[in-house]
C-alpha positions in Angstrom: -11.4 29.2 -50.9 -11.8 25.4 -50.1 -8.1 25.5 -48.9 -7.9 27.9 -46.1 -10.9 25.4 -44.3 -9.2 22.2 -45.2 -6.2 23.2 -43.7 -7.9 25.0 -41.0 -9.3 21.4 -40.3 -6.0 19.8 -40.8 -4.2 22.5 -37.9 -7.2 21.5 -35.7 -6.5 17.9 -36.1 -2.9 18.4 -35.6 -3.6 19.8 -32.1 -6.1 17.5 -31.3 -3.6 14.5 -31.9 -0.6 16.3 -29.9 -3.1 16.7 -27.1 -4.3 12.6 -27.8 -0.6 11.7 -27.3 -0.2 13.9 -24.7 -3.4 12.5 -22.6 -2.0 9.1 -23.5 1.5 9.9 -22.2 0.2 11.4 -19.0 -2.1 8.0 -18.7 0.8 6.0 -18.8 2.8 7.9 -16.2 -0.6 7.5 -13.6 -0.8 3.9 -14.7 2.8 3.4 -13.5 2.4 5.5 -10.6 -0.8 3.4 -9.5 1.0 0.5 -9.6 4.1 1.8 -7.8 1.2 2.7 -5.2 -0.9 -1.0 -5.5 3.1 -2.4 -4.4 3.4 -0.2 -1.7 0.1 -1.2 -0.1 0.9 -4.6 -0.6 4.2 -4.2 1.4 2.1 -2.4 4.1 0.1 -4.8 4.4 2.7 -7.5 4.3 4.1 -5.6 7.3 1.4 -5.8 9.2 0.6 -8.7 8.8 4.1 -9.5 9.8 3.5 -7.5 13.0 1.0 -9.0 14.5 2.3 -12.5 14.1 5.4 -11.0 16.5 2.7 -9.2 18.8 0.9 -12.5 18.8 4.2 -14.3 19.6 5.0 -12.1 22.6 1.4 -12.1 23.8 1.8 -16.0 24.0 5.4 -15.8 25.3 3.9 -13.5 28.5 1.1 -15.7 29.0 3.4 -18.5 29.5 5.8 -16.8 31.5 2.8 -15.1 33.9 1.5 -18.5 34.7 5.3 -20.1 35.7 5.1 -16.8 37.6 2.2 -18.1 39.2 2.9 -21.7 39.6 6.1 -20.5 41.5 4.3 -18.5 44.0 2.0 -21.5 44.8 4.9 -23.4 44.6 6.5 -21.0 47.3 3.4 -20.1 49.2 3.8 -17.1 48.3 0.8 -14.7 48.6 0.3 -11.4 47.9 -1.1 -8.8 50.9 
């Protein structure tokens, strides 16, 4: 009679380790996947980043060209009306 529970016990261990290693397989996959994401963000970001440096750039680049705009038309004597 002790048999049939030991290997009762042994089956239920069995599927408790498949399902260990199949959790643990499954963790890895997120873990890469997370990662893949945490890269992806970074590049976002890095984007941006890179974005508004050029926005910043051409804001700077019409500033200057609205005040020779401006310095012509006094230049000129022009005025607006």
């Amino acid at each position: 009679m002790t048999d049939e529970p030991e290997n009762l016990v042994l089956r239920y261990l069995r599927r408790i380790d498949e399902n260990v290693i199949r959790m643990d397989d499954r963790l890895s996959q997120l873990t890469m996947r997370v990662n893949d994401i945490h890269a992806a963000v970074a590049g976002l970001r890095r984007d941006q980043a890179n974005d508004a440096e050029a926005s910043a750039h051409l804001h700077a680049r019409f500033d200057q060209l609205v005040a020779e705009v401006d310095r012509i038309k006094r230049r000129l004597d022009i005025t607006e009306g």
